[in-house]
N, C-alpha and C positions, 0 to 999 in steps of 0.2 A: 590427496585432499581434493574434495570436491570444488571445481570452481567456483568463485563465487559471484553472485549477480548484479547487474545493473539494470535499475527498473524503474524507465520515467513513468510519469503520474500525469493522466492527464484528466481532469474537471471538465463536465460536461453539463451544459445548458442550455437548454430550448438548439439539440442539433450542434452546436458549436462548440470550439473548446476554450475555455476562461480559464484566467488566472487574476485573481486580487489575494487579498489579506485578511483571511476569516469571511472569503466567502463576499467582501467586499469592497466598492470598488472594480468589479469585474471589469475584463478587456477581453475579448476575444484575440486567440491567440491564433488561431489555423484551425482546418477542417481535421477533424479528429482522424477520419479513416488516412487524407494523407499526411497527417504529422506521424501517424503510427506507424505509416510506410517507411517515412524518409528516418527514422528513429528505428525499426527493422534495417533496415537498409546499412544504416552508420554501426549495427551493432549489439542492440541493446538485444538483453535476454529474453524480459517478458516486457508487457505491457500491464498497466492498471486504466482502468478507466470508471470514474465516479460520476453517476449522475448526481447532481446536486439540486436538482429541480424536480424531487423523482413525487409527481404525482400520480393519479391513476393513469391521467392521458399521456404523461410525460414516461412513464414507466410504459404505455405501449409502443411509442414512439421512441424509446431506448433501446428497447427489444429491433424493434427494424433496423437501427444504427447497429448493434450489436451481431445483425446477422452479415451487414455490409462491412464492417471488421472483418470477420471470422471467414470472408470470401477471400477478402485481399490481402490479407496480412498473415506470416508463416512463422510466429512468436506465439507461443503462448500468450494470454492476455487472463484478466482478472475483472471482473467488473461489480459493480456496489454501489451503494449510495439509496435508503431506503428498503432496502430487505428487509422485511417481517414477516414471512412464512416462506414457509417450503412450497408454498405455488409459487412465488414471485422467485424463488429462484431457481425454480424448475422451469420457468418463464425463459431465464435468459441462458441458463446451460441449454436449453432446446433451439437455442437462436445462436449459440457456437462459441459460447464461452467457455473459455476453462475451468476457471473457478469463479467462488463469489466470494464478496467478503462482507460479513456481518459484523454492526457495532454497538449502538443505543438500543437498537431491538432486542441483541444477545442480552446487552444491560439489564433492561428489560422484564425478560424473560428467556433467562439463561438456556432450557427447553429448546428452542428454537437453535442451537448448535446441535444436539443431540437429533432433534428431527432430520435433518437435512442431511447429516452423517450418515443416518443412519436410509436414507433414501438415494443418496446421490454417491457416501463412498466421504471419508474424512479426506481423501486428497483433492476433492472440490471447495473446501470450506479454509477461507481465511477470516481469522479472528483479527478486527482493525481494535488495538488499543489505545485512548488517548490517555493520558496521564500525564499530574503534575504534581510537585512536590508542596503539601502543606500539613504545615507546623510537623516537618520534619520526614514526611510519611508521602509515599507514592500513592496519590489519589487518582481512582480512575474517572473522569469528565466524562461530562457529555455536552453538545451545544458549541463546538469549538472551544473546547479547555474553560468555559461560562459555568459549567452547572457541575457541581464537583458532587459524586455519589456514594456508596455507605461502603465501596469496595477500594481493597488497595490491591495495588498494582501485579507484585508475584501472585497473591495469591490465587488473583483472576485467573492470570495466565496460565496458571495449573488446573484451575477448574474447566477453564473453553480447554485445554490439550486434553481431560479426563473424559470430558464431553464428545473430544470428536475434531475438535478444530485439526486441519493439518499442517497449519502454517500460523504463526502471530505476526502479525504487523503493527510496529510499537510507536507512538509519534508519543515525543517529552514536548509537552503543550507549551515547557519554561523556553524552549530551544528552535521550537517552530517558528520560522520566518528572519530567524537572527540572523544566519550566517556565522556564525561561531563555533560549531563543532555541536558533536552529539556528548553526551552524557555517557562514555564510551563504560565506565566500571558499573553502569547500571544496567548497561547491553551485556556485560561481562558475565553478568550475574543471573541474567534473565536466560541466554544462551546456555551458561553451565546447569542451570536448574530443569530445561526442557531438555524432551528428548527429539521433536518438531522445529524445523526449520525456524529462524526468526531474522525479519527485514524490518530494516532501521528506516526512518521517516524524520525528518525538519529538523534543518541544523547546518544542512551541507553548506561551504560558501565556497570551499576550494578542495582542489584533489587529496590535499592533506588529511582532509577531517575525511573522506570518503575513506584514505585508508588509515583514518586508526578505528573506525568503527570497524572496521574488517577484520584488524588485527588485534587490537588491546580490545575492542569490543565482543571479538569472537562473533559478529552479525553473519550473517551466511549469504545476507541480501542490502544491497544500497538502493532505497528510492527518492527521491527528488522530481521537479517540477521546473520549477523557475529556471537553475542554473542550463534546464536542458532549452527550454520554450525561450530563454532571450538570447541561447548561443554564448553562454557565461564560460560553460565547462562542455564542449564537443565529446559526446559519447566515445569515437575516436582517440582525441587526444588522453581523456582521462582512461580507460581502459589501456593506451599504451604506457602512461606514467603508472599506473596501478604495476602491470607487468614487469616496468626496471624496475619495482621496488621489490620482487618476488611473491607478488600476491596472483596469486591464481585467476587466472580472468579467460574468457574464452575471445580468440580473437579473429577477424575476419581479413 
């Protein structure tokens, strides 16, 4: 069995790295390039990184950060936040990113998974899902879980994998920021229907829920934010609790 991953998230604005609650409320949390060190350093697999201020000049200015990453740091990394064409991610794959990941834009106009597959290669492209559940039914968001759209949830995800995506990254909008575990038979269902990797998002509060997304969820990937950025749950420690429980984890 392939091991499976741990991947903090870390939000980026104007150069710095933030963490609030929907975006608000921000606090600067550490300098990205060395929180992404010392988060290499403890462990972690990949890294994500989301501009969240991604204007024109802000998108240039991501791209320079972006290349100051990909000098320092020996993890894989993701970065997003604002894609809307295959220039802008051709932007930052050229400045040393791994992959990108596209959301509202794909929304959108779906096209825009296919473009970028189809230029850069489907194992550059992650598909970010938000969804929440109403009147019964997995609805995919936009706007932080605010602006609910005409699509539900599987059958998105089957269309960005058909498209090209090589990865889905899933956040349940109900579970985002709780702390109470993930939605693990909806991750169940999500993983057994794709044939593409899929990383779990908001929900995490303790090691428990990180491994039953692993396990009853079948995720392939754990991301989180908070519990890494205030020292809640040490890369370290939870990777060694993941392993006494016999879940596959790569360890340093």
């Amino acid at each position: 069995m392939l091991a499976k991953r741990i991947i903090p998230c870390l939000d980026i604005k104007d150069g710095a790295t933030v963490k609030g609650v929907n975006f608000l409320g921000l606090q600067q949390v550490g300098d990205p390039v060395e929180l992404g060190k010392k988060y290499a350093e403890e462990g972690a697999d990949e890294l994500v990184y989301l501009d969240i201020s991604a204007t024109l000049e802000g998108r240039k200015t991501f791209a320079g950060l972006v290349t100051r990453i990909a000098q320092e740091i020996d993890i894989p990394f993701t970065v997003g936040g604002g894609i809307a064409s295959v220039e802008d991610a051709g932007l930052l794959l050229r400045a040393g990113a791994d992959k990108i990941t596209v959301n509202s834009a794909a929304v959108r106009r779906p096209e825009l998974i296919d473009e970028i597959a189809a230029r850069y290669g489907n194992q550059f492209v992650v598909v970010a899902i938000d969804a929440k559940r109403i009147d019964g039914r997995w609805t995919v968001t936009t706007h932080g879980g605010k602006r609910p759209t005409g699509k539900e949830l599987f059958s998105w995800a089957r269309e960005a994998q058909e498209r090209g995506a090589g990865e889905i990254l899933f956040t349940s909008m109900d579970h985002d920021g709780t702390k109470n575990g993930y939605p693990c038979e909806t991750f169940a269902r999500l993983s057994g229907m794709l044939s593409v990797p899929v990383v779990a998002s908001g929900g995490a509060g303790c090691v428990r829920d990180i491994a039953e997304v692993l396990t009853e969820g079948r995720a392939d990937a754990a991301l989180a934010a908070s519990i890494f950025h205030y020292g809640e749950i040490p890369i370290p420690r939870l990777k060694r609790e993941l392993h006494a429980m016999g879940i596959p984890v790569r360890l340093i």
